[in-house]
C-alpha positions in Angstrom: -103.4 -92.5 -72.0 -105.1 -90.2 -69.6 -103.3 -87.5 -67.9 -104.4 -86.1 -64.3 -103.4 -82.7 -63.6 -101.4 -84.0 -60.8 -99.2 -85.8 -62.6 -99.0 -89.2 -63.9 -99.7 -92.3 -61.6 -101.5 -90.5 -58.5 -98.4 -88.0 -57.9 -100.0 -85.1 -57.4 -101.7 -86.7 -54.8 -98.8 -87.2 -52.8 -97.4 -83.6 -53.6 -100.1 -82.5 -52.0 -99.9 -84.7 -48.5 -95.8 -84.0 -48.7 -97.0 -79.9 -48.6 -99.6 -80.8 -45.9 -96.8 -82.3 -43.8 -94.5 -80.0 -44.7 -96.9 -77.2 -43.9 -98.1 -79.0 -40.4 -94.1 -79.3 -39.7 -93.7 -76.2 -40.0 -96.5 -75.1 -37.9 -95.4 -77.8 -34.9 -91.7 -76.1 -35.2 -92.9 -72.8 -34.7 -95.0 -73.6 -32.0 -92.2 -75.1 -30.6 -90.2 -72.2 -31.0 -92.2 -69.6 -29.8 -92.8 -71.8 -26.5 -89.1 -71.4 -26.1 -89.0 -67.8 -26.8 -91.9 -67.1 -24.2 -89.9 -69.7 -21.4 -87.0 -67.8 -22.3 -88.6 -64.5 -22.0 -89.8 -65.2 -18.4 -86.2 -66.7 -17.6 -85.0 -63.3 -18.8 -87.9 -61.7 -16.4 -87.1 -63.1 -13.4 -83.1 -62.9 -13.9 -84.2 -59.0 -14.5 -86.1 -59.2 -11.4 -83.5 -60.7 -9.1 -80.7 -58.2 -10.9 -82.9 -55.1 -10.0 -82.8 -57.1 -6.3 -79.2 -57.4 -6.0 -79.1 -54.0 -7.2 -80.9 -52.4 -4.6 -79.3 -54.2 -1.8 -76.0 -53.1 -3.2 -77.3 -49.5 -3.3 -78.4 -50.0 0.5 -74.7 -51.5 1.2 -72.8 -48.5 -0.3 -74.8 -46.1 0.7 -74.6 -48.1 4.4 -70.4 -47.7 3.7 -70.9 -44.4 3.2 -72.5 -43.4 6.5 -70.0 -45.5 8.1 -66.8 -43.7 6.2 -68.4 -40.3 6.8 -68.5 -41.6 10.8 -65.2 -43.0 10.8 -63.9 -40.2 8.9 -65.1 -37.3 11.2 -64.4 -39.7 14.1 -60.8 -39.7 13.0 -60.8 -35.6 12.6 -61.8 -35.2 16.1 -59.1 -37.4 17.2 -57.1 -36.0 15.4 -57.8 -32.3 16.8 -58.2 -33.5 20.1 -54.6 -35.0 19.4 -53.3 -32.1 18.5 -54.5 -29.8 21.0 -53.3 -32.3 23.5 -49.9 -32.3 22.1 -49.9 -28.4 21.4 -50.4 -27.9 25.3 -48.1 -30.3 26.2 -45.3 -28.3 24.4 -46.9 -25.3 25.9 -46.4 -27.3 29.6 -42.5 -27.9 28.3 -41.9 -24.2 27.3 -43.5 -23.0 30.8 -41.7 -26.0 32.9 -37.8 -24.8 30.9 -38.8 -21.0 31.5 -39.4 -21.7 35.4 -36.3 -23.7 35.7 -34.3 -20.8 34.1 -36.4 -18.6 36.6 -35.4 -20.6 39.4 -31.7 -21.1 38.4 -31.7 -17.2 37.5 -33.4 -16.5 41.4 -31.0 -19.3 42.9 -28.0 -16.9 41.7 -29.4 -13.5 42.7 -28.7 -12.2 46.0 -32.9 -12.3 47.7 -33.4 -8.8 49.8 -35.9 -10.1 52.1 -38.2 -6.6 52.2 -38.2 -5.1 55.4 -40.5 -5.9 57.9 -43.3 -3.9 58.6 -42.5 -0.9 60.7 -44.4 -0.7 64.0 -47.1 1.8 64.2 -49.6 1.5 66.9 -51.8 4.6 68.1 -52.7 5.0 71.7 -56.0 4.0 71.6 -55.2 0.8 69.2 -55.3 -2.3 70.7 -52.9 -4.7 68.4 -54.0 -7.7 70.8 -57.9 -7.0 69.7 -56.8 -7.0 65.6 -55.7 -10.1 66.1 -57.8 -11.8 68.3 -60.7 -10.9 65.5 -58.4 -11.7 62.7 -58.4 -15.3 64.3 -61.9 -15.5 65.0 -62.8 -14.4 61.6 -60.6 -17.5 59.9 -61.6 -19.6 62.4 -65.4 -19.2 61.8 -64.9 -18.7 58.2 -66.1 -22.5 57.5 -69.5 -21.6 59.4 -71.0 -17.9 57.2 -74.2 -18.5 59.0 -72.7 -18.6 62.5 -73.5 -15.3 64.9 -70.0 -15.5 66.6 -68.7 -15.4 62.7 -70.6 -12.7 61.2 -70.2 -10.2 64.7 -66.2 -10.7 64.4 -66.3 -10.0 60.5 -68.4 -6.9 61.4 -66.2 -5.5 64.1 -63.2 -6.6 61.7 -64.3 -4.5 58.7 -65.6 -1.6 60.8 -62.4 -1.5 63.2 -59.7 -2.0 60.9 -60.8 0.3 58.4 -61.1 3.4 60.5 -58.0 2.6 62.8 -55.2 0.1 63.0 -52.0 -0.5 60.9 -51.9 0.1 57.5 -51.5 -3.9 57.2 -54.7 -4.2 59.6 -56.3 -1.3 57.1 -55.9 -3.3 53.9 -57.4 -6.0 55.4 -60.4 -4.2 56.3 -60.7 -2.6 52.9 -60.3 -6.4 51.7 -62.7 -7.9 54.1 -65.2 -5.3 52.6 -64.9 -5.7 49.0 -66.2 -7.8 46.0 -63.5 -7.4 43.7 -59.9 -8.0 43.8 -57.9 -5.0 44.9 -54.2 -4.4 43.7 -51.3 -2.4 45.3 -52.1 0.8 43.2 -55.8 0.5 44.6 -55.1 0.2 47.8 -52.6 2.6 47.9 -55.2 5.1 46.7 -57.7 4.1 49.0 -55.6 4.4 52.0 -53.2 7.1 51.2 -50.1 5.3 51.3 -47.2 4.5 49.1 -47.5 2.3 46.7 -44.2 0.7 47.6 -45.0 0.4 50.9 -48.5 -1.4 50.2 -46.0 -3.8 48.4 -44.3 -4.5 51.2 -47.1 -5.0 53.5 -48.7 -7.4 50.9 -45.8 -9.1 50.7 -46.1 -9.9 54.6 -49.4 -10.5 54.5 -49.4 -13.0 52.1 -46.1 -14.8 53.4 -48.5 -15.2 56.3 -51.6 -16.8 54.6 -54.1 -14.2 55.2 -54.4 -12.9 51.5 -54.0 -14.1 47.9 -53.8 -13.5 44.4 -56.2 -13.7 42.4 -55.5 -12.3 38.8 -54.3 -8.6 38.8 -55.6 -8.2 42.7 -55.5 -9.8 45.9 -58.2 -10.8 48.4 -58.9 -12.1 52.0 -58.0 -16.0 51.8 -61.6 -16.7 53.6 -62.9 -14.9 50.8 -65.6 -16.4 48.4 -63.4 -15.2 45.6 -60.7 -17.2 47.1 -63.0 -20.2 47.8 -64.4 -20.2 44.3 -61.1 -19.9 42.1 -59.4 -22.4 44.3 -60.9 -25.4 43.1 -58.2 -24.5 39.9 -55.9 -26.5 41.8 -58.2 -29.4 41.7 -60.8 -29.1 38.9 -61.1 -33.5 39.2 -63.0 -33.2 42.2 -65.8 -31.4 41.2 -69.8 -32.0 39.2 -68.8 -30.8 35.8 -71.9 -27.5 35.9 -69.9 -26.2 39.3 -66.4 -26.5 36.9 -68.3 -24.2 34.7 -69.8 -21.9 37.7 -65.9 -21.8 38.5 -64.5 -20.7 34.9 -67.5 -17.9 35.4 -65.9 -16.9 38.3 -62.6 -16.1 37.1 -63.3 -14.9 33.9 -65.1 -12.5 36.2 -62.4 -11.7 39.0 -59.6 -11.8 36.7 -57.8 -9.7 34.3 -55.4 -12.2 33.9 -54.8 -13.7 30.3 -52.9 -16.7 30.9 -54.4 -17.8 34.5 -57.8 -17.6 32.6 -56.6 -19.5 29.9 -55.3 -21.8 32.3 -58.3 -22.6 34.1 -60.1 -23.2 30.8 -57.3 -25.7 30.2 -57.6 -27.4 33.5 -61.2 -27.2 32.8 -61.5 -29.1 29.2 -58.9 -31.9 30.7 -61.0 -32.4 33.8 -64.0 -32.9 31.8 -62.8 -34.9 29.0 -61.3 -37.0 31.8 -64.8 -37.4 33.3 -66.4 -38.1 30.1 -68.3 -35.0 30.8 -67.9 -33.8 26.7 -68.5 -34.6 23.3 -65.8 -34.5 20.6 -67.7 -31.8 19.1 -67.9 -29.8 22.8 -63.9 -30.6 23.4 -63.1 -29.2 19.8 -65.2 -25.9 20.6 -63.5 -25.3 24.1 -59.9 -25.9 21.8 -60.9 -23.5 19.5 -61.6 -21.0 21.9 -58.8 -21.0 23.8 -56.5 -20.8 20.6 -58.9 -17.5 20.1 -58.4 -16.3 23.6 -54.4 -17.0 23.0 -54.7 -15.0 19.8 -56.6 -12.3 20.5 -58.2 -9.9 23.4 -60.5 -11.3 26.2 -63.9 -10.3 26.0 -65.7 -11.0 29.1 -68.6 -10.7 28.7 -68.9 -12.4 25.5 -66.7 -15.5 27.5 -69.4 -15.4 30.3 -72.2 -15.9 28.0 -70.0 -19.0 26.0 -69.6 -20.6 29.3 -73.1 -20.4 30.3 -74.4 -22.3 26.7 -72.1 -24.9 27.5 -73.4 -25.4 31.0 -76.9 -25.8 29.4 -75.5 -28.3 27.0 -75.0 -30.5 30.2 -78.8 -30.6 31.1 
């Protein structure tokens, strides 16, 4: 019998189409397989792609909740300052309303010594009738500064009374001539009189509306320093730059603490009521009134404040 090297009865022959098949299998399965791993591959691609999407816009969302806590957040600080300073002047208002009640209960129970009327003292050649008559004419024309009739009786006012006349007549020349603010001690320098008895004529004269306070001093009520701290009583009515030409003003005229602190007071609500500031500008005008509370006015330093935040409002 013959043998093949294959084997007996054509074997090998089939061993070696069974290794062909086997080998072409294996080559069909791994063909296969790497297909899958390269469709995979790009499934894993673009699932990486649309992660590194969501990603971003979920950067651009927190960082969009950030901005938006930061604005809420110093949002809620300026409410809350403006809160506060809101509720630390209304206890201020309380304390000042109980201490003018005690004031009034206190003056209610004291005996009032009406001061003595001023004594009569009229020169010869004074003519009381002419004072007058130009003390009238100069309030009456007051309302008209460019009028002839006006300025002639203010002239013959200021050079009659201060040379002659009462010493009541006297301090209202003195007054009718200056750009400050005089006080009592002043004017009792100026004219050569008694201090107490330039009380008591300032007493009368401003019982009967021809002068008025103003800080420390006192001054003609047709005065412009009267005109220009008067809008105090009525800060509403007025363009918020003039409100600031106003706070000048007194911070000028006055030595006053508190009736400048006051007027800045009156000022911020009046604004904030008009919508006139910013949080930011309302918490700066708080901060420096608790600094003009604490410690010493400096004018001049307050002047120059009050004009930056005048050119704010261009």
């Amino acid at each position: 019998m013959v043998r093949t090297p294959y084997g007996e009865n054509g074997e090998g022959d089939n061993d070696v189409r069974r290794m062909k098949l086997q080998m072409q299998a294996q080559e069909q399965y791994m063909s296969q397989l790497q297909q899958r791993i390269s469709h995979q591959s790009n499934m894993i691609e673009n699932l990486n792609a649309e992660i590194a999407k969501l990603k971003q816009v979920i950067q651009q969302k927190d960082e969009e909740i950030e901005r938006y806590s930061k604005r809420m957040e110093e949002e809620r600080y300026w409410k809350e300052q403006d809160a506060q300073a809101r509720n630390e002047r209304e206890n201020e208002l309380k304390l000042k309303i109980r201490d003018l009640e005690i004031e009034i209960d206190r003056l209610k129970k004291e005996t009032f010594t009406k001061p003595k009327e001023e004594e009569s003292f009229t020169p010869v050649h004074i003519e009381t009738e002419e004072i007058d008559r130009l003390l009238e004419e100069l309030v009456t024309y007051y309302s008209k500064p460019t009028d002839d009739k006006f300025v002639n009786a203010l002239t013959s006012l200021v050079q009659y009374c201060k040379k002659n006349g009462t010493v009541s007549q006297r301090i209202l020349g003195v007054l009718s001539n200056s750009n400050l603010p005089k006080n009592a001690e002043t004017l009792a320098n100026e004219l050569g009189v008694e201090k107490r008895k330039i009380d008591q004529l300032m007493f009368n004269l401003e019982k009967k509306g021809l002068i008025k306070q103003i800080g420390e001093g006192y001054a003609l009520v047709t005065s412009s320093l009267v005109q220009a701290t008067k809008i105090e009583e009525d800060w509403e009515s007025v363009e918020p730059k003039k409100v600031f030409d106003n706070l000048k003003t007194i911070v000028t005229v006055s030595r006053d603490k508190e009736q400048i602190i006051k007027a800045f007071d009156k000022a911020r609500d009046a604004l904030m009521e008009a919508g006139a500031l910013s949080p930011f500008m309302r918490h700066k005008m708080s901060q420096l009134i608790e600094k003009m509370r604490r410690k010493p006015i400096d004018v001049e330093e307050i002047i120059g404040i009050i004009e930056e935040w005048k050119e704010e409002l261009t």
